[in-house]
Residue frames as qw, qx, qy, qz and C-alpha x, y, z in Angstrom:
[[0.097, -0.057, 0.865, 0.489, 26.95, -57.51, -7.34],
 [0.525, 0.315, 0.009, -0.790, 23.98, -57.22, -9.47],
 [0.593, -0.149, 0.784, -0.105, 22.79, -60.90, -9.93],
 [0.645, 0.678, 0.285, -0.207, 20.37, -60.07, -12.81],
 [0.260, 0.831, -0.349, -0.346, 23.70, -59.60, -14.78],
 [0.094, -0.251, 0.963, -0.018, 24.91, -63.64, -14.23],
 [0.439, 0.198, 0.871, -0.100, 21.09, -65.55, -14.44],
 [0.368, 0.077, -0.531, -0.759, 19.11, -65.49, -17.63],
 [0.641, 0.334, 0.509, -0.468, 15.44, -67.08, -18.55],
 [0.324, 0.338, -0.636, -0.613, 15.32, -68.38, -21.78],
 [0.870, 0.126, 0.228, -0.419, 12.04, -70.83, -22.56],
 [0.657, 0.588, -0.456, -0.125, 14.73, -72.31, -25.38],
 [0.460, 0.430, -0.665, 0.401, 17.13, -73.20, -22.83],
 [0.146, -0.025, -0.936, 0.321, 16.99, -76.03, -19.80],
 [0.184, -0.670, -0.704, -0.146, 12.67, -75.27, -20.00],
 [0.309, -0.794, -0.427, -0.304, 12.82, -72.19, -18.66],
 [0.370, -0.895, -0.244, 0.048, 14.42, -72.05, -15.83],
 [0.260, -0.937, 0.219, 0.083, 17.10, -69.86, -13.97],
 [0.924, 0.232, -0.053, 0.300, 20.74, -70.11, -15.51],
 [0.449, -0.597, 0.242, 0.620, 23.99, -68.82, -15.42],
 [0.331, 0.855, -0.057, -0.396, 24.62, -66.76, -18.29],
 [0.296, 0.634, -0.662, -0.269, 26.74, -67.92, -21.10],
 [0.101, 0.081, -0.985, -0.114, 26.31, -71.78, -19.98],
 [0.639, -0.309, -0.547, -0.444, 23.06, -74.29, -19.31],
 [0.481, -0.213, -0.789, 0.318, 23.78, -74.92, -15.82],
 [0.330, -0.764, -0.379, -0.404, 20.62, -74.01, -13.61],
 [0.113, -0.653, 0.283, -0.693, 20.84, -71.94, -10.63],
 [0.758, -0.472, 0.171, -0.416, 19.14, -74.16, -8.39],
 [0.902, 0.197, -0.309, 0.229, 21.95, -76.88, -9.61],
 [0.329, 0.523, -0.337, 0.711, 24.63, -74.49, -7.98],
 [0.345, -0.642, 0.254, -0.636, 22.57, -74.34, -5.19],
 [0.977, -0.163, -0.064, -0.125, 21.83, -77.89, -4.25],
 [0.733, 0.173, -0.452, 0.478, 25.75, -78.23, -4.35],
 [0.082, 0.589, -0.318, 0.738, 25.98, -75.63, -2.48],
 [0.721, -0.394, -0.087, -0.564, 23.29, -76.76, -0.04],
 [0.968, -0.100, -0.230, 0.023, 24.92, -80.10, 0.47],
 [0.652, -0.681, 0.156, 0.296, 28.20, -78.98, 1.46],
 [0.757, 0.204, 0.227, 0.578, 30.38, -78.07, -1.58],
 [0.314, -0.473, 0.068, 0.820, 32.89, -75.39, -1.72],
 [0.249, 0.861, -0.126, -0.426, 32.87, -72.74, -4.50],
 [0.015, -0.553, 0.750, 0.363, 35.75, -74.74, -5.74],
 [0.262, 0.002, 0.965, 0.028, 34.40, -77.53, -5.76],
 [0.518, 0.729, 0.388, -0.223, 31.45, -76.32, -7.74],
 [0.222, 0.766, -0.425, -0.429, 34.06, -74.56, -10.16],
 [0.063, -0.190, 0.913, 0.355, 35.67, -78.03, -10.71],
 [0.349, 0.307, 0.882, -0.073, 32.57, -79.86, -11.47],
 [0.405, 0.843, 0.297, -0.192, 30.95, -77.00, -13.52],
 [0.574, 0.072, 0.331, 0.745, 34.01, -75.48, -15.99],
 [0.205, 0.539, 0.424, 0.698, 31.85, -73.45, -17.67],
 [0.473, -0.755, -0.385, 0.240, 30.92, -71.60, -14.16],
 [0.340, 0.509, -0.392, 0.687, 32.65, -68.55, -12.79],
 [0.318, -0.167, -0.573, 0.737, 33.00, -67.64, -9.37],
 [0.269, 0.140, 0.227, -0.925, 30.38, -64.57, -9.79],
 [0.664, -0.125, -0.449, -0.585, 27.93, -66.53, -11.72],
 [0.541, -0.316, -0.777, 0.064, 27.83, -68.86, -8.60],
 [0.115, -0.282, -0.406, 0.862, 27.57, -65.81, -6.27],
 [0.471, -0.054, -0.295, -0.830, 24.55, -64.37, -8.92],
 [0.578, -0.337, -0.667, -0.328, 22.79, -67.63, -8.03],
 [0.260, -0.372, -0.707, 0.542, 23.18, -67.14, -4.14],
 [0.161, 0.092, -0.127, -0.974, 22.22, -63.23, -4.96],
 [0.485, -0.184, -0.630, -0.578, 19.17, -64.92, -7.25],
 [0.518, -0.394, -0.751, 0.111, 18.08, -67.23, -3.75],
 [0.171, -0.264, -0.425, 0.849, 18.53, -64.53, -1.22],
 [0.131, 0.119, -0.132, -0.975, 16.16, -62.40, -3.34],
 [0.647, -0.166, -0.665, -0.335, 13.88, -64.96, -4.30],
 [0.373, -0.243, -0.755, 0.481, 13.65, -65.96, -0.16],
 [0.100, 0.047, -0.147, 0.983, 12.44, -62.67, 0.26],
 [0.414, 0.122, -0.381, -0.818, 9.50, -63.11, -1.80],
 [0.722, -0.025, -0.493, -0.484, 8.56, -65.85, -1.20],
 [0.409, -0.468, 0.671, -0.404, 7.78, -68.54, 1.66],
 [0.589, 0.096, -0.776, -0.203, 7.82, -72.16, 2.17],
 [0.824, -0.436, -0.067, -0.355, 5.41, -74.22, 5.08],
 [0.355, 0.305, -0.852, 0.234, 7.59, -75.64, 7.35],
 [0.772, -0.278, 0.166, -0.547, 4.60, -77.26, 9.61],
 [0.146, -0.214, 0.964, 0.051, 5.57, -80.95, 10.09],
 [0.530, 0.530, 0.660, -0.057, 2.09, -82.06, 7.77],
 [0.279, 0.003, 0.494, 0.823, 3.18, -79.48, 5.35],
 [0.048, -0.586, -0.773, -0.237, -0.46, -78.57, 5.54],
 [0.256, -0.655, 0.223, -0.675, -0.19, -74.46, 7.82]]
């Protein structure tokens, strides 16, 4: 799957950032459920406007985006 076909940018639309195509609900929303322990389904029921690949485009979207980029995990947050 080719993620870049499920998240859009649009400055117009939730500031900016990362969506699912066709609705307003951010990537990083999908992820945080995801993060916490909800199914796929359970993100489908709580989002409607979701599909199943547009919540796989947003793992796609993190996996790629991990790549690039790193986050301090020191315990002062400081290196």
């Amino acid at each position: 799957m080719n993620w870049r076909e499920h998240i859009t940018v649009d400055p117009a639309i939730c500031h900016g950032k990362a969506c699912i195509k066709g609705t307003r609900v951010m990537a990083s929303v999908v992820l945080d459920n995801l993060a916490q322990g909800a199914s796929v389904e359970d993100v489908l029921a709580s989002y409607p406007s979701l599909t199943r690949e547009g919540i796989m485009a947003a793992m796609g979207y993190a996996a790629d985006l991990s790549r690039e980029r790193t986050v301090d995990l020191s315990p002062t947050g400081l290196g």
